[in-house]
N, C-alpha and C positions, 0 to 999 in steps of 0.2 A: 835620562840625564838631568839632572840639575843644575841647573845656569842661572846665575845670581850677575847680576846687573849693579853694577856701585857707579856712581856718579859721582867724578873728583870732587874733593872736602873746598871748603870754602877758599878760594886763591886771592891773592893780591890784585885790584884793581887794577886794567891798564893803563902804562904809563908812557909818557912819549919818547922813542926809542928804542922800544924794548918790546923784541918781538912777543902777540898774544900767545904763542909756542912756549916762552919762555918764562912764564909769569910763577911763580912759587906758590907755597900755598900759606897762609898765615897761621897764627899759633893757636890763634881762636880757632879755624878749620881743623887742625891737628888734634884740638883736644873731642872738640866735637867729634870727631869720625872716632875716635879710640871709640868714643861711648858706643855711637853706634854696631863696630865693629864685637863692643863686647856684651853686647844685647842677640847679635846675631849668632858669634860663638855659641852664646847661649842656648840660639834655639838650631845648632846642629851645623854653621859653617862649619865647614870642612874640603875645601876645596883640593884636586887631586892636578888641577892648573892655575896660574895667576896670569891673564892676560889684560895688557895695559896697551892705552895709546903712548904713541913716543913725545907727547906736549908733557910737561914738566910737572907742571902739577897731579897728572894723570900717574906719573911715574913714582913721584913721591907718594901719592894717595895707596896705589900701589905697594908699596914698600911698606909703611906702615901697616898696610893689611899683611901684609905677610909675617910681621913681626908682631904682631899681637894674635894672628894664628898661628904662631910656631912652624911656618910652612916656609922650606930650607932648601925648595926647587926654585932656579933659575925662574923669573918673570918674563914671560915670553912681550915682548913690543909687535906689534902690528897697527899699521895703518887703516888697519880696518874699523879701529875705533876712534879716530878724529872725530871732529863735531860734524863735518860732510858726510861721514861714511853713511853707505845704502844699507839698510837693514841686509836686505838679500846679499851682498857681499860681506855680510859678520856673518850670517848663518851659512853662507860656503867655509868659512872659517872653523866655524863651530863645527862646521859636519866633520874637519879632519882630523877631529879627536874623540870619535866616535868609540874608543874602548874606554873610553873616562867616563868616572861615573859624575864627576861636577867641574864646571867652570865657574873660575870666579874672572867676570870681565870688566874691566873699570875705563870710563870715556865720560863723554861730554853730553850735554843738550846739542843739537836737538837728536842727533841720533841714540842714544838711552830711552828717550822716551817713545823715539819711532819702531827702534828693535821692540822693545815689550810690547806693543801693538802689534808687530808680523811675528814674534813668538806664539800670542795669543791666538792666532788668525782674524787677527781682526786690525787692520792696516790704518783704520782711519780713529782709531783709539786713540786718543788726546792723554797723556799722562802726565800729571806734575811732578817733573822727575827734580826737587830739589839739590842743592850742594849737599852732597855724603849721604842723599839717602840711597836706599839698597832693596831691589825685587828678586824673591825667587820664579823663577817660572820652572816647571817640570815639564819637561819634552820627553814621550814614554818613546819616543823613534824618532831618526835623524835622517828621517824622508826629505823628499825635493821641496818640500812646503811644510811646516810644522805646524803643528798641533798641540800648542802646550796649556799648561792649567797652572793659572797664576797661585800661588802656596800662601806668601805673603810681600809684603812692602812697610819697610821699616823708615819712616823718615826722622830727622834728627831730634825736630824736635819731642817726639816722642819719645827719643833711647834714653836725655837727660835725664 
């Protein structure tokens, strides 16, 4: 399986009142992530799931990926991608769509960058998961602990 890791595009600062749930994402973020999204197109996105955390920004990040990949299936929401979430609780996640051949998941720091470390097997893997950048990992089996083999890692400013 191929599961691609996107880390929502740049959001609006928080402000006081306004739950960090609920923050949007700005125009500069929006443009940003097109780019990247269409660097990734490029080298063979194609995802056969879009799942997103339920935070706002997360959902919109979402959304435009889906519309700049022509991909016209429902966005699945799950908690599993908040910025708390346990790696090992995304990849219980992951494992229940074991007849797909890609996920595309889009969430937060610090858990983006902790998943790609327990995808890799290697848990204590530090990665600088910037705003809208994007990892592939390949998982060739959807065992009780995975074993994947990082493909690539696109970050923004690179896709400009």
């Amino acid at each position: 399986m191929q599961i691609y890791l996107l880390r929502h595009a740049i959001a609006e600062d928080p402000k006081p009142g306004v739950p960090d749930a609920d923050r949007p994402l700005t125009s500069e973020g929006a443009r940003k992530l097109r780019d990247i999204l269409k660097r990734a197109r490029g080298g063979g996105l194609d995802p056969a799931k879009i799942l997103a955390s339920p935070f706002r920004r997360a959902q919109e990040t979402a959304n435009l990926a889906a519309k700049a990949l022509e991909f016209h299936e429902p966005i699945i929401t799950t908690k599993t991608l908040v910025p708390s979430s346990l790696a090992q609780e995304t990849w219980d996640e992951i494992r229940l769509y074991k007849g797909e051949p890609s996920l595309l998941l889009v969430g937060h720091e610090p858990a983006m960058g902790q998943l790609t470390g327990y995808l890799l097997a290697v848990p204590e893997l530090q990665v600088d998961f910037k705003k809208g950048a994007m990892v592939r990992v390949d998982v060739p089996s959807l065992s009780l602990r995975p074993r994947g083999v990082l493909k690539w890692m696109l970050a923004p400013k690179l896709a400009g």
